[in-house]
Biotite code that builds the C-alpha atoms (Angstrom):
import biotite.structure as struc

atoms = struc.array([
    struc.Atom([1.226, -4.409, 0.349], chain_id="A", res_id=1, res_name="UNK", atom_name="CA", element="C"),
    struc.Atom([-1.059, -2.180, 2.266], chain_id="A", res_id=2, res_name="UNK", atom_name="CA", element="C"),
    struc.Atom([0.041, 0.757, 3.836], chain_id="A", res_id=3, res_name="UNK", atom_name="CA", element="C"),
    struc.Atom([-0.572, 1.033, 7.836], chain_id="A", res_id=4, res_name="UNK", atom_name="CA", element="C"),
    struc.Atom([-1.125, 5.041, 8.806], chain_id="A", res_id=5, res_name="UNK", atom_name="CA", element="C"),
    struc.Atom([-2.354, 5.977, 12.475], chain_id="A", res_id=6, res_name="UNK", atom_name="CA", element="C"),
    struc.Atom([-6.274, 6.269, 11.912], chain_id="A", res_id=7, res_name="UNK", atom_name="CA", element="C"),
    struc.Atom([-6.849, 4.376, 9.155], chain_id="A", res_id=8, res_name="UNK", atom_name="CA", element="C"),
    struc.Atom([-9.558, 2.343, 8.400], chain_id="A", res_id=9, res_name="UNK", atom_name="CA", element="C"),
    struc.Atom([-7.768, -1.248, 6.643], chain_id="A", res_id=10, res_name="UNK", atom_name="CA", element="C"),
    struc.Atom([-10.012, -2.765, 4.015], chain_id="A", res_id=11, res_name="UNK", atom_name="CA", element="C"),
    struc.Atom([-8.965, -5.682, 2.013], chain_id="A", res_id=12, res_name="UNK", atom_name="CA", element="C"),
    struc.Atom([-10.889, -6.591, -0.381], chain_id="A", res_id=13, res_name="UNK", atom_name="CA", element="C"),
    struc.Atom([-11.049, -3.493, -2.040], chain_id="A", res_id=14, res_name="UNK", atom_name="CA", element="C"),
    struc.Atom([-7.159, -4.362, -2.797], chain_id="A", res_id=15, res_name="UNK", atom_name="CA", element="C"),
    struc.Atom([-8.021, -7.385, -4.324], chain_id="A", res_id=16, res_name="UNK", atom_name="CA", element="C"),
    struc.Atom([-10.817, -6.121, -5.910], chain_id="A", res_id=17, res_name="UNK", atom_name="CA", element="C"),
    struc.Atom([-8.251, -3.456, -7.806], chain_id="A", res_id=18, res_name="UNK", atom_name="CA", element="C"),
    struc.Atom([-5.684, -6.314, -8.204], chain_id="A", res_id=19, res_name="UNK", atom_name="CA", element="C"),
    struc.Atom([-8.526, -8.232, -10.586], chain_id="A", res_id=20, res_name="UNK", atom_name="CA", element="C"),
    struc.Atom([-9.107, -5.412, -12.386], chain_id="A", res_id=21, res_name="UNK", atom_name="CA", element="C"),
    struc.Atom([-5.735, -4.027, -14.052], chain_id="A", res_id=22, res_name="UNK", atom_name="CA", element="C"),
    struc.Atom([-3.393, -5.457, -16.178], chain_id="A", res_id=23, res_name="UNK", atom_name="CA", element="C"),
    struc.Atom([0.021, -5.648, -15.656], chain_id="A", res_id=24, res_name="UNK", atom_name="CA", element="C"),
    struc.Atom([2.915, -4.931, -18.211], chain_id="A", res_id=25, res_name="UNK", atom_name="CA", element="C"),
    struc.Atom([3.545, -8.725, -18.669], chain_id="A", res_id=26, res_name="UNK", atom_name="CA", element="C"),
    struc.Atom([-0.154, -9.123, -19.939], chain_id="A", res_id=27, res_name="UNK", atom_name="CA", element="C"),
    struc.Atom([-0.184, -5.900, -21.968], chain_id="A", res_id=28, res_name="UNK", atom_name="CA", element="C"),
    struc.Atom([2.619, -7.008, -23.773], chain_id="A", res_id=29, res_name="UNK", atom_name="CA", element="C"),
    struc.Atom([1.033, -10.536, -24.836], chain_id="A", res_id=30, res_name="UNK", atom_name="CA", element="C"),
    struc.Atom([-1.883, -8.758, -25.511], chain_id="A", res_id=31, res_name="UNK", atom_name="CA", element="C"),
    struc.Atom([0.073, -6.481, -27.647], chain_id="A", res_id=32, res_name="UNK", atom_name="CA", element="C"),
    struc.Atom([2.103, -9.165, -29.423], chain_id="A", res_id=33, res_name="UNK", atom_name="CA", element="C"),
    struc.Atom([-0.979, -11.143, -30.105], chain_id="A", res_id=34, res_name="UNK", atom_name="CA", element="C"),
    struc.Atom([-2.676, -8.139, -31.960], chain_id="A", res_id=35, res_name="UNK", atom_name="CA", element="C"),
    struc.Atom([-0.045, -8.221, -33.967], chain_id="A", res_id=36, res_name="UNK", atom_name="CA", element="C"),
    struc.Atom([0.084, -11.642, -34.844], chain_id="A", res_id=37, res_name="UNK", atom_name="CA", element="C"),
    struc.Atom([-2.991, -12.203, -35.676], chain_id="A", res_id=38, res_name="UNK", atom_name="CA", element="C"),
    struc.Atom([-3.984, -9.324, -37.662], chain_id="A", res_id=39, res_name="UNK", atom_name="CA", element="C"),
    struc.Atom([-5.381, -9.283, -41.082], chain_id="A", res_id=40, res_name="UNK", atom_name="CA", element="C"),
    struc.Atom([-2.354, -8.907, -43.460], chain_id="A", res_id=41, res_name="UNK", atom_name="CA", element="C"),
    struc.Atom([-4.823, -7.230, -46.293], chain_id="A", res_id=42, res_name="UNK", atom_name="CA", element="C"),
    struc.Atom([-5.462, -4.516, -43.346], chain_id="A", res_id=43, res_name="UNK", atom_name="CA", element="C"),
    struc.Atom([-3.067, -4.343, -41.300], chain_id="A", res_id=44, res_name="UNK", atom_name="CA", element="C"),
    struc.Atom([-2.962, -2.329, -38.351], chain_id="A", res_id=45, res_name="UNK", atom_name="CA", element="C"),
    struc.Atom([-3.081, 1.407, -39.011], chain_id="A", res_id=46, res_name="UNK", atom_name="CA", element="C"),
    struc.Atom([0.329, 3.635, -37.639], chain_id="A", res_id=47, res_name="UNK", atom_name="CA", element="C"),
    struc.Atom([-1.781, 5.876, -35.357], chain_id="A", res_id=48, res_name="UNK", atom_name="CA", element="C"),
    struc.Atom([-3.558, 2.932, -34.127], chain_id="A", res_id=49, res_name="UNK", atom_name="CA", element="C"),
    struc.Atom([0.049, 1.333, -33.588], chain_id="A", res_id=50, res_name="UNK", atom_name="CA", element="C"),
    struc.Atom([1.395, 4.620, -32.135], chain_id="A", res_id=51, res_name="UNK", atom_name="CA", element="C"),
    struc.Atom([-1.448, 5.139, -29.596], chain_id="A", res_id=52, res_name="UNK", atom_name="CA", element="C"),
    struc.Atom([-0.906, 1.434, -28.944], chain_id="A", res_id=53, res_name="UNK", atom_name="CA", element="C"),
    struc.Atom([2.493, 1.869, -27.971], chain_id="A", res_id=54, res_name="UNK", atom_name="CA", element="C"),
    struc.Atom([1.830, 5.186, -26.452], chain_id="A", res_id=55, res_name="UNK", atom_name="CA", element="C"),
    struc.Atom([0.029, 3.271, -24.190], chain_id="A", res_id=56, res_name="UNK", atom_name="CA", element="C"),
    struc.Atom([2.454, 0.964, -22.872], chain_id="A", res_id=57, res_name="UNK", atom_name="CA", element="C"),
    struc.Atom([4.830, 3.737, -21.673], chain_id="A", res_id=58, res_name="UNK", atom_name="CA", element="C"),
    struc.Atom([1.965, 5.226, -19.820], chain_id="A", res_id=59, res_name="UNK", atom_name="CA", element="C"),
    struc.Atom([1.291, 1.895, -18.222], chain_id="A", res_id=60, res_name="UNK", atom_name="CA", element="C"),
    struc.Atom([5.224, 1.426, -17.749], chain_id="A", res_id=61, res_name="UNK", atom_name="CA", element="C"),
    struc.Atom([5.015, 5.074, -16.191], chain_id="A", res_id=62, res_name="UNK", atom_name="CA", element="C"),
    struc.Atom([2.248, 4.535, -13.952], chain_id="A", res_id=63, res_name="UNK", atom_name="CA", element="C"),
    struc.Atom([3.600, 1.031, -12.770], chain_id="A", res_id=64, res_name="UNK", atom_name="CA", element="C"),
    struc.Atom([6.811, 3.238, -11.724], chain_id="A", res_id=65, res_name="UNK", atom_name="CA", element="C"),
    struc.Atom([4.991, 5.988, -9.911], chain_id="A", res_id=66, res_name="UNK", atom_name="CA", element="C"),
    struc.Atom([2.776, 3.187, -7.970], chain_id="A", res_id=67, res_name="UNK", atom_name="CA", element="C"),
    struc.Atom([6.342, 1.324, -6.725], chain_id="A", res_id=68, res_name="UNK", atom_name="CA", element="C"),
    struc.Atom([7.555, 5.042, -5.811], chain_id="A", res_id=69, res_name="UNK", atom_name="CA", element="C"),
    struc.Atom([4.175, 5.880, -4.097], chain_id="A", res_id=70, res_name="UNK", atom_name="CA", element="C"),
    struc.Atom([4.326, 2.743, -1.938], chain_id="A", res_id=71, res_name="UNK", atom_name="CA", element="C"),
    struc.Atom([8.014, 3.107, -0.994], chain_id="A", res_id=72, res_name="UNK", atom_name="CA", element="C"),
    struc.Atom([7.399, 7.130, 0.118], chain_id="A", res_id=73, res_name="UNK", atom_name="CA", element="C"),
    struc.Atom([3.852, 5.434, 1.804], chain_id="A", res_id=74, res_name="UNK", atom_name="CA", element="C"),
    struc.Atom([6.465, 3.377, 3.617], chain_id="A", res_id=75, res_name="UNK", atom_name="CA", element="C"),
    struc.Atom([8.420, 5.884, 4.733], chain_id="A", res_id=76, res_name="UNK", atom_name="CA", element="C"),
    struc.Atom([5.707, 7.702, 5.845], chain_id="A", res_id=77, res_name="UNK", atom_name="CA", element="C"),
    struc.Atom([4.295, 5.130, 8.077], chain_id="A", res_id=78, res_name="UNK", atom_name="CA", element="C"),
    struc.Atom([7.782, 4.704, 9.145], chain_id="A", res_id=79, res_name="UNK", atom_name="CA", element="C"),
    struc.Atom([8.407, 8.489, 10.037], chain_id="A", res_id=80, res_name="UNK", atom_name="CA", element="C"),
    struc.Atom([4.848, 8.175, 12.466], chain_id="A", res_id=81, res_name="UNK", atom_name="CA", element="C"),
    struc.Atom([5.688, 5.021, 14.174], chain_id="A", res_id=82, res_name="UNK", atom_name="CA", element="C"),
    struc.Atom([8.835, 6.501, 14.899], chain_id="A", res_id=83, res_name="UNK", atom_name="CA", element="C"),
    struc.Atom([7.367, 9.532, 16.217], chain_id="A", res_id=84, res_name="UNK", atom_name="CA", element="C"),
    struc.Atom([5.453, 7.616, 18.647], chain_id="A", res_id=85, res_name="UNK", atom_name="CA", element="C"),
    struc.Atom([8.567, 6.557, 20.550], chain_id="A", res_id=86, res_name="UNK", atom_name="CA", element="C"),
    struc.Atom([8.342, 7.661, 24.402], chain_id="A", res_id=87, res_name="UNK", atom_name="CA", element="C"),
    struc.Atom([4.694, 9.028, 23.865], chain_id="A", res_id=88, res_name="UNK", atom_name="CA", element="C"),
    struc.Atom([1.534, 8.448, 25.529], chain_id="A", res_id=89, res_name="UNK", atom_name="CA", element="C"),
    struc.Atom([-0.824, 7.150, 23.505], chain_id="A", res_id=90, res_name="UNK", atom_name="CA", element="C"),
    struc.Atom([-4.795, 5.399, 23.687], chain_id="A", res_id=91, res_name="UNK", atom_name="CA", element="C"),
    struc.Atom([-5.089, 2.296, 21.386], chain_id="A", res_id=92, res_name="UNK", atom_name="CA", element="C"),
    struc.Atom([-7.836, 0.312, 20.319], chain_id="A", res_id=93, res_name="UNK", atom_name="CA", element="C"),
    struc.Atom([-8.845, -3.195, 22.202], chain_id="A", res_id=94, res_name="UNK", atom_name="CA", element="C"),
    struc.Atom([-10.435, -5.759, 19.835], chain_id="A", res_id=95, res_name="UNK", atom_name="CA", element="C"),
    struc.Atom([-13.134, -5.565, 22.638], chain_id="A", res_id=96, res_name="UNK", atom_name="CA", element="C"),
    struc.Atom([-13.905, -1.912, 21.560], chain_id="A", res_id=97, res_name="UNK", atom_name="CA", element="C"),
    struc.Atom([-13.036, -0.041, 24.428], chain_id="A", res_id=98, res_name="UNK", atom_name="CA", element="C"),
    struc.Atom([-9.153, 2.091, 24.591], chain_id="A", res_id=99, res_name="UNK", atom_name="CA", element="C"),
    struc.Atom([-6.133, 1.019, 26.755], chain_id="A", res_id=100, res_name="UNK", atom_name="CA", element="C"),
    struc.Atom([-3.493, 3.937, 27.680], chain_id="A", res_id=101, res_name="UNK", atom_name="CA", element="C"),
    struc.Atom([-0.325, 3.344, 27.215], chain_id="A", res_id=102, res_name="UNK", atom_name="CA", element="C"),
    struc.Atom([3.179, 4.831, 26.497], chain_id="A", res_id=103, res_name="UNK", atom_name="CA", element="C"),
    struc.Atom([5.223, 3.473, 22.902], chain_id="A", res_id=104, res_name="UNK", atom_name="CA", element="C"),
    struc.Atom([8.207, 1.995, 23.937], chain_id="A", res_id=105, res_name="UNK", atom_name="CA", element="C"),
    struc.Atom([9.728, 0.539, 20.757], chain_id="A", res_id=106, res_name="UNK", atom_name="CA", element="C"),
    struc.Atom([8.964, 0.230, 17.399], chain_id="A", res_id=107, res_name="UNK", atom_name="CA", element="C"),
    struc.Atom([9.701, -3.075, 15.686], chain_id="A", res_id=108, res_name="UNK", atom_name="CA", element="C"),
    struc.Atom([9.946, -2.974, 11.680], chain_id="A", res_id=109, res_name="UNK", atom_name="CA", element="C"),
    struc.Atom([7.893, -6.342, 10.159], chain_id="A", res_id=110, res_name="UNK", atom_name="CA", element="C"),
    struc.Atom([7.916, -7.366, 6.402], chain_id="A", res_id=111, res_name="UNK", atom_name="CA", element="C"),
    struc.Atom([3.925, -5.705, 6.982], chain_id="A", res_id=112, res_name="UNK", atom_name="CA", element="C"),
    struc.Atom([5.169, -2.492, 8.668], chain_id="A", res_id=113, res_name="UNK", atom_name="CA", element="C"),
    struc.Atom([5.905, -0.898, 11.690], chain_id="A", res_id=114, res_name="UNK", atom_name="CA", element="C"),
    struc.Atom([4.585, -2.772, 14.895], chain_id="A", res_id=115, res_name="UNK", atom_name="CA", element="C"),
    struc.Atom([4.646, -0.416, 18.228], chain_id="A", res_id=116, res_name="UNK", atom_name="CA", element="C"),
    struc.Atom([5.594, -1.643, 22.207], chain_id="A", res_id=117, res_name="UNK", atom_name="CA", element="C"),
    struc.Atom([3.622, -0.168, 24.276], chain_id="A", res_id=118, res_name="UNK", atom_name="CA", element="C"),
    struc.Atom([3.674, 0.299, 28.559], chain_id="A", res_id=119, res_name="UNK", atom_name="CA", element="C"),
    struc.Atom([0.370, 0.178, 29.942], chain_id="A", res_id=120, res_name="UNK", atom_name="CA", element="C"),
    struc.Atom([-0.642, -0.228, 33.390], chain_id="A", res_id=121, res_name="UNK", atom_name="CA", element="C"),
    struc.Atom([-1.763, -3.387, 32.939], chain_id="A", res_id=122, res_name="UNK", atom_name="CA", element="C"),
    struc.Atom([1.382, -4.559, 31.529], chain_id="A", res_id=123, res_name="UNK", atom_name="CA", element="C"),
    struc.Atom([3.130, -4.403, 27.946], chain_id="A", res_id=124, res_name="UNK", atom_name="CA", element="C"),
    struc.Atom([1.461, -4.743, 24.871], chain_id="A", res_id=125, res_name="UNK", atom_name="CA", element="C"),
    struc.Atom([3.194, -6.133, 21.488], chain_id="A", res_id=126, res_name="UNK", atom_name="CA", element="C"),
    struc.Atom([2.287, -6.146, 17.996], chain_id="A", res_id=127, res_name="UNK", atom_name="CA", element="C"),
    struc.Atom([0.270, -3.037, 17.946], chain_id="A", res_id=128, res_name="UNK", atom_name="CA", element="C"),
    struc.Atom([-0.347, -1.686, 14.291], chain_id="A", res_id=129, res_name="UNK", atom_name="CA", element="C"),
    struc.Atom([-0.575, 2.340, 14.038], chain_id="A", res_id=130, res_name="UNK", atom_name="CA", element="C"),
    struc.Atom([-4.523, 2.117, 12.885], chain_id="A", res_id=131, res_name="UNK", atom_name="CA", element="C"),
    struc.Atom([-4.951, 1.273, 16.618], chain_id="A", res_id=132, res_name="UNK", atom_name="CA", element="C"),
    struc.Atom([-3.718, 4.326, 17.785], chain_id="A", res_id=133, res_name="UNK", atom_name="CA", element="C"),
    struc.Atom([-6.990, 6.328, 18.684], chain_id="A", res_id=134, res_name="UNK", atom_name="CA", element="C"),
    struc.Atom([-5.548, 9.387, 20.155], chain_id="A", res_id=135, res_name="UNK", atom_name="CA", element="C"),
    struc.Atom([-1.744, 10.494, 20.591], chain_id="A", res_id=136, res_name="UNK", atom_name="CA", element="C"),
    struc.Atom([-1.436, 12.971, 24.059], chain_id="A", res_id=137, res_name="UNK", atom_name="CA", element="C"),
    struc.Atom([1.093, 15.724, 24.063], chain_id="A", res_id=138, res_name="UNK", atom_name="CA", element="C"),
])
């Protein structure tokens, strides 16, 4: 899931890209298992080989951990600056290019992240994602 912060750019296929590129612990495991299988029984596989193998596998089990943690505290983050929005006055981006001003009036939490209210002059705008907040005012 990609993380929404106020000022980011959002790229997607650079996600996918990275997605078609790694290997998950399911795979590494097959992978793994198949080495093992199908290895020569006159040479089989040598213990540092094997060790380095499995040392491996905890530092993919490790660094699949850290990534779940890093997205949840990403989450909170973008969590923490929605909800500092609330009651401010704010310029977001039209789709047209040019800013609207406006002042965050709720903050409605989506299965894709936080999604601002805001009060404009022009009337009330849903659905706003914090990368199109251009400029917060005191």
């Amino acid at each position: 899931m990609a993380i929404d912060s106020i000022g980011t750019v959002v790229n997607n296929g650079s996600a996918s890209l990275q997605a078609r590129n790694t290997i998950d612990q399911e795979g590494f495991i097959k992978l793994f298992l198949s080495q093992l299988q199908f290895q020569d029984p006159l040479e089989p596989v040598d213990n540092r080989e094997f060790l380095a193998q499995l040392a491996q596998f905890s530092n993919l089990e490790q660094s699949r951990q850290l990534g779940i943690n890093m997205e949840g505290m990403l989450t909170m983050e973008s969590s923490s600056q929605a909800l500092a929005l609330l009651s401010r006055a704010v310029d977001v981006m039209q789709v047209t290019g040019g800013n609207i001003a406006g002042t965050v009036a709720a903050v409605q939490f989506t299965t894709t992240g936080p999604e601002l209210t805001i009060n404009t002059a022009a009337g009330v705008l849903t659905g706003i994602r914090l990368p199109q907040v251009s400029l917060v005012k005191p």
